[in-house]
KOLFI-459122 format. One record per atom (N, C-alpha, C, O, CB): x, y, z; atom name; residue number from 1; chain. Coordinates in steps of 0.2 Angstrom, whole numbers. Glycine has a CB too. Layout:
       X       Y       Z   at     i   ch
       X       Y       Z   CA   NUM    A
...
This chain:
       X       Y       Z   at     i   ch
     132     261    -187    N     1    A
     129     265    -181   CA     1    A
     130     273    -183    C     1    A
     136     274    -186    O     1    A
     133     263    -175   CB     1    A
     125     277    -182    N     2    A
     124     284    -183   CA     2    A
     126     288    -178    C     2    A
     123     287    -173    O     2    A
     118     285    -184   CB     2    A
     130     291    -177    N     3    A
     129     296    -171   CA     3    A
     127     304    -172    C     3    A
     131     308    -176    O     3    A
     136     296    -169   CB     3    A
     122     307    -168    N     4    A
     122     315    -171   CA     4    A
     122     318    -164    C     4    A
     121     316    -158    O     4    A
     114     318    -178   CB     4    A
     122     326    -168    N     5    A
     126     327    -160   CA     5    A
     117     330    -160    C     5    A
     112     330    -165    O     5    A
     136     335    -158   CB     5    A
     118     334    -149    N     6    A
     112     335    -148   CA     6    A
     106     327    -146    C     6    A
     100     328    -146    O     6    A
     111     339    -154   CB     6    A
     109     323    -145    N     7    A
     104     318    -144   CA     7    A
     105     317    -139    C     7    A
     111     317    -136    O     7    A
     105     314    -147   CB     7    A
      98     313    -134    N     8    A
      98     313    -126   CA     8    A
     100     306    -123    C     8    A
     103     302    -127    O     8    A
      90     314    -123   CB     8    A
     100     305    -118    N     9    A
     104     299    -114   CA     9    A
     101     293    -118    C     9    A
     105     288    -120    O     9    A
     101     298    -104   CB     9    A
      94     294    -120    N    10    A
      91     285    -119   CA    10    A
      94     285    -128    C    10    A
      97     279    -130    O    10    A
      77     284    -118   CB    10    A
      94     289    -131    N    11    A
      99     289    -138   CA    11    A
     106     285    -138    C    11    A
     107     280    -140    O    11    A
     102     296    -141   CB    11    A
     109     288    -133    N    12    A
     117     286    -131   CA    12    A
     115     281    -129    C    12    A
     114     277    -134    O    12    A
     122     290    -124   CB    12    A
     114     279    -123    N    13    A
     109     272    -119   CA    13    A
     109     265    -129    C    13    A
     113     260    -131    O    13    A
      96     278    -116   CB    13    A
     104     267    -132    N    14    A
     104     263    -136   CA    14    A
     110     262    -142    C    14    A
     111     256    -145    O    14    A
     100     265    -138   CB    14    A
     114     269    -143    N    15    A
     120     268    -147   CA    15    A
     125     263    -146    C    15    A
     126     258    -150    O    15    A
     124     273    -147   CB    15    A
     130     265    -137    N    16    A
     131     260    -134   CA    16    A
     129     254    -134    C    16    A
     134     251    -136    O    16    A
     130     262    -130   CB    16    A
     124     251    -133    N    17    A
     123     245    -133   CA    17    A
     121     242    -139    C    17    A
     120     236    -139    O    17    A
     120     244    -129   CB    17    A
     121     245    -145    N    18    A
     120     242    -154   CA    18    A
     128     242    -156    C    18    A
     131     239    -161    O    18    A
     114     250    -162   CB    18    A
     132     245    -149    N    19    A
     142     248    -155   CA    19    A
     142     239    -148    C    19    A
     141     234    -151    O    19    A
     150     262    -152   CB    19    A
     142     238    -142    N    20    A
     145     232    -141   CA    20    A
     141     225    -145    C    20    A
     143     220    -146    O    20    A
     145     231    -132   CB    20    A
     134     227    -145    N    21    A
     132     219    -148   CA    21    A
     134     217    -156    C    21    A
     132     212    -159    O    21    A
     122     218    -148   CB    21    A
     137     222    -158    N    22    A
     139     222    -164   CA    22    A
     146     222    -163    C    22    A
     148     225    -168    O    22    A
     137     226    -168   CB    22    A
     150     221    -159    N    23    A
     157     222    -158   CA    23    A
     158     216    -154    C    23    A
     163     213    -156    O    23    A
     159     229    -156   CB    23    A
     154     214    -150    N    24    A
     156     208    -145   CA    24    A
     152     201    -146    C    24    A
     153     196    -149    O    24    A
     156     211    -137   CB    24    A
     146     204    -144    N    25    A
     142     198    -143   CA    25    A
     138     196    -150    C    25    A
     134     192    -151    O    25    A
     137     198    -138   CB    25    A
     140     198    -153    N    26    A
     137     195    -161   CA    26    A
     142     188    -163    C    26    A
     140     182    -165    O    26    A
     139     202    -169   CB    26    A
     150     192    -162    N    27    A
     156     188    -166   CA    27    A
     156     182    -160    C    27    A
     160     178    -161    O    27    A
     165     194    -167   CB    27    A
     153     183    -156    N    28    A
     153     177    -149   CA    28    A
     149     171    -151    C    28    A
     150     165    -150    O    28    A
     150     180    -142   CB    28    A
     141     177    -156    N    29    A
     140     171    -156   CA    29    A
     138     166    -162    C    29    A
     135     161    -162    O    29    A
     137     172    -153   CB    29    A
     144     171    -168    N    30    A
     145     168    -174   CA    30    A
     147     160    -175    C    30    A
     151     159    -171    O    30    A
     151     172    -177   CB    30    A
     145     157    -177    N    31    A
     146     150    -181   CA    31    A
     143     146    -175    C    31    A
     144     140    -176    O    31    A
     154     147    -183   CB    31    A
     140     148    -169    N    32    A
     138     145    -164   CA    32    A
     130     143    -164    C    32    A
     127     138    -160    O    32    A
     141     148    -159   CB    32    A
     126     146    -168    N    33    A
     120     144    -169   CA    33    A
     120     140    -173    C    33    A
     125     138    -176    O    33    A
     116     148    -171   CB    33    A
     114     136    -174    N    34    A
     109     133    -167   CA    34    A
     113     131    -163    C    34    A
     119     131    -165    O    34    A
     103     127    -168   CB    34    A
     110     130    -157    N    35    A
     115     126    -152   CA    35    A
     113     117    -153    C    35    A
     113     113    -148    O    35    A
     114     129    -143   CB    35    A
     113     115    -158    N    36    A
     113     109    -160   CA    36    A
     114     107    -168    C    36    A
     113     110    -174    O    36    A
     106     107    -156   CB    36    A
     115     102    -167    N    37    A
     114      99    -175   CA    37    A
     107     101    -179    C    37    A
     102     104    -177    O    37    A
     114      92    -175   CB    37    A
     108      97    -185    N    38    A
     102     101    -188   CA    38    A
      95      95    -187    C    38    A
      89      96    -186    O    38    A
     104     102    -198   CB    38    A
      97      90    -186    N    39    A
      93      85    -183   CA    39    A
      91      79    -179    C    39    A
      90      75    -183    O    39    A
      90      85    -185   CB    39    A
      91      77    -175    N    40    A
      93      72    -170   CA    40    A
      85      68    -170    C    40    A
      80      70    -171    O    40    A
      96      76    -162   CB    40    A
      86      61    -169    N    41    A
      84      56    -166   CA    41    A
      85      52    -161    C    41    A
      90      48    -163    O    41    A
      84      54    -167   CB    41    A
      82      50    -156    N    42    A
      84      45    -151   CA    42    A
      78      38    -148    C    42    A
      72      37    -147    O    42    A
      85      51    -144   CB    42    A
      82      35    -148    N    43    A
      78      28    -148   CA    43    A
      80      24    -140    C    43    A
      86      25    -138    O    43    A
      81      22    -156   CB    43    A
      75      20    -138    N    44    A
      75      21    -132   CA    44    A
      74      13    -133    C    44    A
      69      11    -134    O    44    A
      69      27    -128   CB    44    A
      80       7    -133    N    45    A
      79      -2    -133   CA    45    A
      81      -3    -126    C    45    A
      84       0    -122    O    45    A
      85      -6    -140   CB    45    A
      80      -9    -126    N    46    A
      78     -12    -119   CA    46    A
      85     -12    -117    C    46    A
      86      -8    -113    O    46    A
      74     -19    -118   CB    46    A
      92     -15    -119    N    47    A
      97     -13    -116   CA    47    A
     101      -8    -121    C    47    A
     107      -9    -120    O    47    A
     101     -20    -114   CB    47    A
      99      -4    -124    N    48    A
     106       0    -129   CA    48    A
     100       7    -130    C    48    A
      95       6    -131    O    48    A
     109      -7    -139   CB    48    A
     102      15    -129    N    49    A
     101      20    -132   CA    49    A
     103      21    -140    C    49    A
     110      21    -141    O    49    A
     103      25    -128   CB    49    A
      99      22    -146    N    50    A
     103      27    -150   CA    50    A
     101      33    -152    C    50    A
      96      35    -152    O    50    A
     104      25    -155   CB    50    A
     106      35    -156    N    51    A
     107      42    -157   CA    51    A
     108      42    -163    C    51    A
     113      40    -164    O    51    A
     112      45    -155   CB    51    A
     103      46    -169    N    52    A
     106      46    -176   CA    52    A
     104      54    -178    C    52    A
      99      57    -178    O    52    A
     104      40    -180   CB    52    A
     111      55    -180    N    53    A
     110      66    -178   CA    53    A
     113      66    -187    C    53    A
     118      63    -190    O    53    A
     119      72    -168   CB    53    A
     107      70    -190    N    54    A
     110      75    -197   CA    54    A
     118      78    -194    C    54    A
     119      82    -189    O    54    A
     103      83    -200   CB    54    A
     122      76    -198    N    55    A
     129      81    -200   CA    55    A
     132      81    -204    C    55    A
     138      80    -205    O    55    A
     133      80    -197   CB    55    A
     124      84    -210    N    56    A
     128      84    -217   CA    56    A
     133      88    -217    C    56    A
     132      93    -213    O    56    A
     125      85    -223   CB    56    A
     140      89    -222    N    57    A
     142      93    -223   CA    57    A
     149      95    -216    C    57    A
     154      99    -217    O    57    A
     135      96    -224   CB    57    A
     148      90    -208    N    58    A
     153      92    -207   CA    58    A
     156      86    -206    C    58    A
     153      81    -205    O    58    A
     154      96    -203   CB    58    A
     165      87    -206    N    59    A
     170      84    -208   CA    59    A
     169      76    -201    C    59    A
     169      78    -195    O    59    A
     178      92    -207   CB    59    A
     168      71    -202    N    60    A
     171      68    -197   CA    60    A
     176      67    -191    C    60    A
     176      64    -185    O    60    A
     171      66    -199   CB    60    A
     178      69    -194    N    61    A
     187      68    -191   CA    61    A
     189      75    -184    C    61    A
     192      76    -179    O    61    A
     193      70    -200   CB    61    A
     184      78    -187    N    62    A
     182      84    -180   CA    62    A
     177      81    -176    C    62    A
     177      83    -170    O    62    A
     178      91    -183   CB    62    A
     173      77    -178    N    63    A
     167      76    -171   CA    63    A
     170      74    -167    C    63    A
     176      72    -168    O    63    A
     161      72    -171   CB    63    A
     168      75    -161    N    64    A
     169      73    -155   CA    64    A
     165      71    -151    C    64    A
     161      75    -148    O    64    A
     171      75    -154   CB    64    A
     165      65    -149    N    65    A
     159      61    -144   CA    65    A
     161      60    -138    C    65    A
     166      56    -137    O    65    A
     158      54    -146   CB    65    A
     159      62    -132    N    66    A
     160      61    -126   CA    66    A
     153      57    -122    C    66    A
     147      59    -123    O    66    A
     162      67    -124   CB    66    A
     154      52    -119    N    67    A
     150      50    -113   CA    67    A
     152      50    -106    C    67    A
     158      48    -104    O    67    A
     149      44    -115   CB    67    A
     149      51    -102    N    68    A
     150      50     -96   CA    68    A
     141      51     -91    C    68    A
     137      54     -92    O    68    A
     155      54     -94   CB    68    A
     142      47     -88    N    69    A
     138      44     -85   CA    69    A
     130      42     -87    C    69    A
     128      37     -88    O    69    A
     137      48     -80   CB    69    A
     126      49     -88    N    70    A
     122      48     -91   CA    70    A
     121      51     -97    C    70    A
     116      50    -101    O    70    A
     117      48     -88   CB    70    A
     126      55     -98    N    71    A
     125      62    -101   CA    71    A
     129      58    -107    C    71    A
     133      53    -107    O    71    A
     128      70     -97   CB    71    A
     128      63    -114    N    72    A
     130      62    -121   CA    72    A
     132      68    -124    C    72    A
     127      71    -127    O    72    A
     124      59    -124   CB    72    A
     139      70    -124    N    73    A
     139      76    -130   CA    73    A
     141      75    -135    C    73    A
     145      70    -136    O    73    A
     142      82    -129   CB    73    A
     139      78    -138    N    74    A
     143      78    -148   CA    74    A
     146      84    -149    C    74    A
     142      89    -148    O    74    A
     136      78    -155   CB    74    A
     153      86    -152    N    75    A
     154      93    -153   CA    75    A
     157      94    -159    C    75    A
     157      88    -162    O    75    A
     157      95    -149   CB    75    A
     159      98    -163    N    76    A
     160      98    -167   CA    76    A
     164     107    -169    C    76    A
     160     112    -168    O    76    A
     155      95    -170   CB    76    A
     170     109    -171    N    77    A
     173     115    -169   CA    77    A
     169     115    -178    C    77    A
     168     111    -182    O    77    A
     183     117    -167   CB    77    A
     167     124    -176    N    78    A
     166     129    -182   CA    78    A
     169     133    -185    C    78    A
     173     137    -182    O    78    A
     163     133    -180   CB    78    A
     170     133    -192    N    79    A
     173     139    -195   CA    79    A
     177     146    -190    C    79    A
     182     148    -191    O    79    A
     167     141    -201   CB    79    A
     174     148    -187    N    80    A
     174     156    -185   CA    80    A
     176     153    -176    C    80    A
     175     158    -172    O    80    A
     164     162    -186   CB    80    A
     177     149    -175    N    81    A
     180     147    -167   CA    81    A
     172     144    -165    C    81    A
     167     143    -169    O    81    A
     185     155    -161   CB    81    A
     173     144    -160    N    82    A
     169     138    -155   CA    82    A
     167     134    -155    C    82    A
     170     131    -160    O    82    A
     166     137    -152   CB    82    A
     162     129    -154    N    83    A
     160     123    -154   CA    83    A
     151     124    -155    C    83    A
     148     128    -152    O    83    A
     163     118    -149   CB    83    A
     150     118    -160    N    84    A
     144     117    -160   CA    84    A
     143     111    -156    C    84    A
     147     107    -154    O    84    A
     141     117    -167   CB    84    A
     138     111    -155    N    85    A
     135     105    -148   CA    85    A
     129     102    -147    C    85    A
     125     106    -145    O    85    A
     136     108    -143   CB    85    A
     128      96    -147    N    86    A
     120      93    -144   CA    86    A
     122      90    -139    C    86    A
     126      86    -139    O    86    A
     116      88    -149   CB    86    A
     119      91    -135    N    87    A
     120      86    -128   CA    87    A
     113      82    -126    C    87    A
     108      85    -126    O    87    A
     121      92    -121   CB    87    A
     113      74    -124    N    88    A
     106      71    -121   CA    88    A
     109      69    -115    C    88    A
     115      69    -113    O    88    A
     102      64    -125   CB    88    A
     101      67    -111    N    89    A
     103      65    -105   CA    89    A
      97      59    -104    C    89    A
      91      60    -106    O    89    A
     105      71     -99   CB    89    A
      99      53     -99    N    90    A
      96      47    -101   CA    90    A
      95      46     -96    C    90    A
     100      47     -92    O    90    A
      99      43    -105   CB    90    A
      89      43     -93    N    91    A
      87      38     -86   CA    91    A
      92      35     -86    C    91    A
      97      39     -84    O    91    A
      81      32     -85   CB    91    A
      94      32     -87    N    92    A
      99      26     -88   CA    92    A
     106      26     -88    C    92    A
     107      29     -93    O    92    A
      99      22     -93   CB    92    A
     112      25     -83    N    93    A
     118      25     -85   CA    93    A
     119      19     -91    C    93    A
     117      14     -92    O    93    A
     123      25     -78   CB    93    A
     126      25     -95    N    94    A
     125      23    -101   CA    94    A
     135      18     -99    C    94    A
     140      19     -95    O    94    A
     123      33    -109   CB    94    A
     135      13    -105    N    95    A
     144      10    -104   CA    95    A
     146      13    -107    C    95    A
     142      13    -112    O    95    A
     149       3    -104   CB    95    A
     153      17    -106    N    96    A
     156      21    -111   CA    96    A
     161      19    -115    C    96    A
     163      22    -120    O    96    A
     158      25    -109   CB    96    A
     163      13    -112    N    97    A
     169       8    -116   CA    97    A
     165       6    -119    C    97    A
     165       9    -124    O    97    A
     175       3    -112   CB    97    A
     160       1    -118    N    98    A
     157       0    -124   CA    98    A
     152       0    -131    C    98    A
     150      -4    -134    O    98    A
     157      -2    -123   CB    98    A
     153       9    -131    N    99    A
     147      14    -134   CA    99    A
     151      14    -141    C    99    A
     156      11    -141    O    99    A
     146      23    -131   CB    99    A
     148      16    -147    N   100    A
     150      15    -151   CA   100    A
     148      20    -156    C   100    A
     142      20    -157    O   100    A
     149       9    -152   CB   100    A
     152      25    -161    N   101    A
     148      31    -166   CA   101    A
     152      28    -174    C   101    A
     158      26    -174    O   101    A
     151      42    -163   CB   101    A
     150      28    -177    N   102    A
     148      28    -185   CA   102    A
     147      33    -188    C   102    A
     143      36    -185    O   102    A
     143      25    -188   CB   102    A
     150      37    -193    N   103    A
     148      40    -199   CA   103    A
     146      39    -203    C   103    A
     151      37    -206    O   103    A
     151      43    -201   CB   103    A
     141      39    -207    N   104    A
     140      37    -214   CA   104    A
     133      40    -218    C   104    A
     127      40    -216    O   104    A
     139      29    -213   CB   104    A
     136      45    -225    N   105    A
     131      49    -230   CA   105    A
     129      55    -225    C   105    A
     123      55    -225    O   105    A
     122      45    -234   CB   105    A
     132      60    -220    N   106    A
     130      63    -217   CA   106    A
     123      62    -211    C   106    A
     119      65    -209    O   106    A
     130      66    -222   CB   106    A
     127      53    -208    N   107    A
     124      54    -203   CA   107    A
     126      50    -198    C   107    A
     128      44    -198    O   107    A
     118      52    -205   CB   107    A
     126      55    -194    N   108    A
     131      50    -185   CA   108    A
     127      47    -183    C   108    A
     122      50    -181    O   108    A
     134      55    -177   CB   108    A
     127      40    -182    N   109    A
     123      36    -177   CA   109    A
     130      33    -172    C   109    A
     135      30    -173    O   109    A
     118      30    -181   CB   109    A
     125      35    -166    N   110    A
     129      33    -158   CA   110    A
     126      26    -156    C   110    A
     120      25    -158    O   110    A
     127      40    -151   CB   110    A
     129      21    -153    N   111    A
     124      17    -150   CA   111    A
     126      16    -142    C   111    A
     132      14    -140    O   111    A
     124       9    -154   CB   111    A
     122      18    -137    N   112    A
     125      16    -130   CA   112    A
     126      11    -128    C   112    A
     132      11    -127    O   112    A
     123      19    -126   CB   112    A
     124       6    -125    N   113    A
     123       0    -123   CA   113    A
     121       3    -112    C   113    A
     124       7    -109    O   113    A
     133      -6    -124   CB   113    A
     119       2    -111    N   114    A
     115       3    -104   CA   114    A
     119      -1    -100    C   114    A
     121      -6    -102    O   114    A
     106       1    -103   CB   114    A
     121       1     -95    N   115    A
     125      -2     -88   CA   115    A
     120      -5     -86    C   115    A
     114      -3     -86    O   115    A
     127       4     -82   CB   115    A
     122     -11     -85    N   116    A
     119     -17     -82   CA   116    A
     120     -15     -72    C   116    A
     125     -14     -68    O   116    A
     124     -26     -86   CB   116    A
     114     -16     -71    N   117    A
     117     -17     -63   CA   117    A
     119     -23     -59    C   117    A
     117     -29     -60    O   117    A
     113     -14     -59   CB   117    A
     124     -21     -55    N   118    A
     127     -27     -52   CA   118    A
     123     -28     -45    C   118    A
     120     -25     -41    O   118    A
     135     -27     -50   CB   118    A
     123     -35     -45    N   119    A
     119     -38     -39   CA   119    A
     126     -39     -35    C   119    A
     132     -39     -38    O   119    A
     114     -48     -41   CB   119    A
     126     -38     -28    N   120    A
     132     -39     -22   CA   120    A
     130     -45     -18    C   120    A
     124     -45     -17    O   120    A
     133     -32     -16   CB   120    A
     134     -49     -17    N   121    A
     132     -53     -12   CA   121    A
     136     -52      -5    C   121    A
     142     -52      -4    O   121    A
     131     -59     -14   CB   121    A
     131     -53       1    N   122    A
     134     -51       8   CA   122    A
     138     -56       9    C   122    A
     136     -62       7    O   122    A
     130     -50      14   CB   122    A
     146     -55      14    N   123    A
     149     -59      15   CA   123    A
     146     -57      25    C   123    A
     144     -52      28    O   123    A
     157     -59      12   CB   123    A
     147     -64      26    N   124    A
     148     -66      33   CA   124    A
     152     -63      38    C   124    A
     158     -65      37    O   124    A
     149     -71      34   CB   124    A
     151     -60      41    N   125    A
     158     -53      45   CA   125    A
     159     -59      51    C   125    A
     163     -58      55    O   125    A
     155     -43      50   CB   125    A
């Protein structure tokens, strides 16, 4: 960043704001691009969703798989702090106890299994 003297508001105006995006929101939003993996697949079977996402290159043992309801995140912490992240979301409530992720040659496959719905039957009051 340059500064010379004699220069007008919309100058300042611009300095200012090149000294914080380079001071704040750059380092915010270091190691956090893309906001996804590098490439994802989803397969849509009559009772089960899958998921098989490129992640060459990071460490297994960091990912992290969360499910709930319908929703699906994947995360994974970054060298420089925060998380990298893909998130789906699915017609279908997904079971979470019985979902399942694998690693293998740089590729995560998730398998969901779909919530079956339950039939109720009326009792006689």
């Amino acid at each position: 960043m340059t500064i010379r003297r004699g220069f007008g508001i919309e100058d300042f105006d611009k300095a200012f704001d090149e000294f914080f995006d380079e001071l704040l929101i750059d380092r915010w939003k270091c190691g956090t691009r893309p906001n996804e993996f590098e490439h994802a697949d989803v397969f849509d079977h009559e009772d089960s969703y899958q998921v098989r996402l490129a992640a060459a290159g990071i460490d297994p043992a960091q990912l992290q798989v969360e499910v709930l309801g319908q929703r699906l995140a994947v995360r994974v912490p970054v060298k420089l702090g925060g998380m990298l992240e893909s998130s789906f979301s699915f017609t279908e409530s997904i079971d979470g106890e019985a979902s399942t992720a694998k690693y293998s040659e740089g590729t995560l496959t998730i398998i969901l299994p779909k919530k079956k719905g339950r039939r109720i039957s009326l009792k006689k009051s």
